[in-house]
C-alpha positions as a Markdown table, in Angstrom:
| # | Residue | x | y | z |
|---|---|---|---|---|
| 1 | Unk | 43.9 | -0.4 | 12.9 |
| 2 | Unk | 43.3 | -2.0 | 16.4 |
| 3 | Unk | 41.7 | -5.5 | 16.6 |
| 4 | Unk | 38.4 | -4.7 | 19.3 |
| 5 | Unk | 36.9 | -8.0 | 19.1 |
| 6 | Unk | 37.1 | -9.8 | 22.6 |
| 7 | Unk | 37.3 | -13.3 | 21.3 |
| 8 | Unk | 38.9 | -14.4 | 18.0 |
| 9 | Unk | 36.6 | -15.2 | 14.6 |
| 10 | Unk | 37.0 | -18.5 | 13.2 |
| 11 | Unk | 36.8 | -19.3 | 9.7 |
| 12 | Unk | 33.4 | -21.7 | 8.9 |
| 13 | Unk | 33.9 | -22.5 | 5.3 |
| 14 | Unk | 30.1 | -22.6 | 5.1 |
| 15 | Unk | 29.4 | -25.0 | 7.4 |
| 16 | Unk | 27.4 | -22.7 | 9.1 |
| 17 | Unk | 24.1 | -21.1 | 8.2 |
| 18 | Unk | 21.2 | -18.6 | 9.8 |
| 19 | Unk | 18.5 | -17.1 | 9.9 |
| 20 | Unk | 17.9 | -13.2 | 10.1 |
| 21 | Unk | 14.6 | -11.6 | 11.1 |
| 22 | Unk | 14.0 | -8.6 | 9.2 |
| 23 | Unk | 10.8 | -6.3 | 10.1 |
| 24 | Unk | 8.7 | -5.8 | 6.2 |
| 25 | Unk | 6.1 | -3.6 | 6.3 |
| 26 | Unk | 2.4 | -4.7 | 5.9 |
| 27 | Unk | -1.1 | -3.7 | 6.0 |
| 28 | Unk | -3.3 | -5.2 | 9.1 |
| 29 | Unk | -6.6 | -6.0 | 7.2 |
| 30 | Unk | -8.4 | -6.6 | 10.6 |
| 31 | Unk | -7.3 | -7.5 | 14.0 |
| 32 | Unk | -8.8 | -9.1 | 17.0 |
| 33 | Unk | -7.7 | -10.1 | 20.0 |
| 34 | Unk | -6.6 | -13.4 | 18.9 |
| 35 | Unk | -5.3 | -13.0 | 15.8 |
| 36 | Unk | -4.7 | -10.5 | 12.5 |
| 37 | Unk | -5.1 | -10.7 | 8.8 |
| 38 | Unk | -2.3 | -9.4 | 6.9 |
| 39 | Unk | -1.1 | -8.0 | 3.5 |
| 40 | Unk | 2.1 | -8.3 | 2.4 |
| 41 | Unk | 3.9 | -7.9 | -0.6 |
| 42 | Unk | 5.4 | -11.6 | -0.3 |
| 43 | Unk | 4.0 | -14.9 | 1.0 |
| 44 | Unk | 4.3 | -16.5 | 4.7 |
| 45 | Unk | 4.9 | -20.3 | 5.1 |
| 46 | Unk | 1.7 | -22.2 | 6.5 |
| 47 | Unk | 2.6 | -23.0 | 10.5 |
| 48 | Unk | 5.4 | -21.1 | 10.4 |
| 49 | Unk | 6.0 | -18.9 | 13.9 |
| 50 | Unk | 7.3 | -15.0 | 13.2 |
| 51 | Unk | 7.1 | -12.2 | 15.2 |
| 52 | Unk | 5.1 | -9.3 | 14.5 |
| 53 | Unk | 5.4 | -5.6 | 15.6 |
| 54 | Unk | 1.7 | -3.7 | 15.4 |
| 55 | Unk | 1.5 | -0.2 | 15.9 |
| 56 | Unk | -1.5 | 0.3 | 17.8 |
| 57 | Unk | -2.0 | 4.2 | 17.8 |
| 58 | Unk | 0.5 | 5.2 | 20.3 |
| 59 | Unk | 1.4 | 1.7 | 21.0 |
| 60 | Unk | 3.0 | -1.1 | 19.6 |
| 61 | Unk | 3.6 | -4.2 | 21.2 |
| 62 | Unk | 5.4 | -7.5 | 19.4 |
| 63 | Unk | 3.8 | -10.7 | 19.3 |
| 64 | Unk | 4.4 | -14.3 | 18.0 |
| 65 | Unk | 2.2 | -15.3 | 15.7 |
| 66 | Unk | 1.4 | -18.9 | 13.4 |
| 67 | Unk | 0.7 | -18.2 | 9.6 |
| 68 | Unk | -2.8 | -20.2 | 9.7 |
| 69 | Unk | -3.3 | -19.4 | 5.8 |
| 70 | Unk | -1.6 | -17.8 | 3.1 |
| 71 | Unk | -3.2 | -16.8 | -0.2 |
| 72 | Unk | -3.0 | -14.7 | -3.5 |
| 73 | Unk | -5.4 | -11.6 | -2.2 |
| 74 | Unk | -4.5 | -9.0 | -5.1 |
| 75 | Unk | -2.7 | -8.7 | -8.3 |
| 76 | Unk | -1.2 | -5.1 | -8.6 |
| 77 | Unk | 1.1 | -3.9 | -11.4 |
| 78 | Unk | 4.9 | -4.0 | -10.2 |
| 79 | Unk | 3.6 | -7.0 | -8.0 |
| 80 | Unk | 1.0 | -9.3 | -5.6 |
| 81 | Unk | -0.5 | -9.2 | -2.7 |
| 82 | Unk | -1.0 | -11.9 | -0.1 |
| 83 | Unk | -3.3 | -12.2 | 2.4 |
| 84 | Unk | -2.3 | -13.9 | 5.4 |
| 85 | Unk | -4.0 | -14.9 | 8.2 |
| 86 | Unk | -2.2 | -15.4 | 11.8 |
| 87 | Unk | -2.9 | -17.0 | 15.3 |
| 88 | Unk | -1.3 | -15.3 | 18.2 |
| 89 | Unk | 1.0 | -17.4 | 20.0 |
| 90 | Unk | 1.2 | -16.7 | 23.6 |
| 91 | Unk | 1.2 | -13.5 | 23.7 |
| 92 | Unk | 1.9 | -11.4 | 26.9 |
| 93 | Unk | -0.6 | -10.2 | 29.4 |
| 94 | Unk | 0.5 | -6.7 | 28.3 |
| 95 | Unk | 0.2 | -7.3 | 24.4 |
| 96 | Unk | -3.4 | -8.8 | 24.7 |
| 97 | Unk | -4.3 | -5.8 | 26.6 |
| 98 | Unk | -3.1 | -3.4 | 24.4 |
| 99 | Unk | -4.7 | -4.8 | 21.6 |
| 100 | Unk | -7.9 | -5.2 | 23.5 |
| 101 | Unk | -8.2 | -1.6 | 24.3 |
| 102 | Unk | -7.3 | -1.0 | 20.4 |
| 103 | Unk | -9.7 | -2.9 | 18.9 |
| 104 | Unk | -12.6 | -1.9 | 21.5 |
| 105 | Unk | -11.7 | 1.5 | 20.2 |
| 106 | Unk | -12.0 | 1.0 | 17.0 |
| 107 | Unk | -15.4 | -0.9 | 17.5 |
| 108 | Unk | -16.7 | 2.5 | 19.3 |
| 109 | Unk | -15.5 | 4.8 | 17.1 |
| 110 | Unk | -17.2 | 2.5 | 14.0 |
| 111 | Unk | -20.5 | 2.7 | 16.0 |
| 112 | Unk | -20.4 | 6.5 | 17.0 |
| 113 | Unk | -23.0 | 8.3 | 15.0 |
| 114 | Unk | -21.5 | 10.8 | 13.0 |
| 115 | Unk | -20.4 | 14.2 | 14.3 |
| 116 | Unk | -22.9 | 17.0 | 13.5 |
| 117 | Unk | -20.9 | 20.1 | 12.2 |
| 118 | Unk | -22.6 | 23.2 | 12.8 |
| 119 | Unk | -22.6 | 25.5 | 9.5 |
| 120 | Unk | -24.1 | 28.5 | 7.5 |
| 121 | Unk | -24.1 | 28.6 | 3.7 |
| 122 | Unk | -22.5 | 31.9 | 2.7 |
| 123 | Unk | -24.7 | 34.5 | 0.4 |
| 124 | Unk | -23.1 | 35.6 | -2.5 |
């Protein structure tokens, strides 16, 4: 087997540590502009930064975000569920907008009356 690495590894005898970032699913209790509470199956240090992917319909954008609280929300069998809250950090121009338009959507559909379906009862 050929070598294709361009520079050589060097042993670190564990000198060395890091961090990953790995995407977890969670549940976006509500959302605004400037911020998001969360559910997720494990709990978020307080002031820690992270970086959040939110599908937005047929969106997504990423944004930074600082854990402002962190909380038991629900007990479930096989586990819990915290409830997070986060700040926005900076976002872009283009996140902020996409979230805008998201969450002004959802404000109209939640005030739209509902539709009126036209129907006949069938005889028998």
């Amino acid at each position: 087997m050929t070598n294709t690495r361009d520079s050589e590894r060097v042993p670190t005898a564990g000198q060395v540590t890091g961090e990953v970032t790995v995407y977890e699913p969670m549940t976006i209790l509500d959302l605004s502009d400037r911020g998001a509470q969360v559910e997720t199956k494990f709990p978020l240090h307080l002031d820690s930064l992270h970086e959040f992917r939110l599908s937005l319909g047929d969106r997504s954008v990423v944004v930074k975000g600082r854990i402002a609280h962190c909380q038991i929300g629900e007990l479930q069998e096989g586990g819990i569920l915290y409830r997070t809250g986060i700040e926005f950090v900076e976002p872009s121009d283009h996140a902020v907008a996409a979230i805008h338009a998201f969450v002004e959507a959802l404000k109209f559909a939640a005030s739209a009356p509902p539709a009126i379906v036209e129907a006949e009862i069938a005889e028998e």
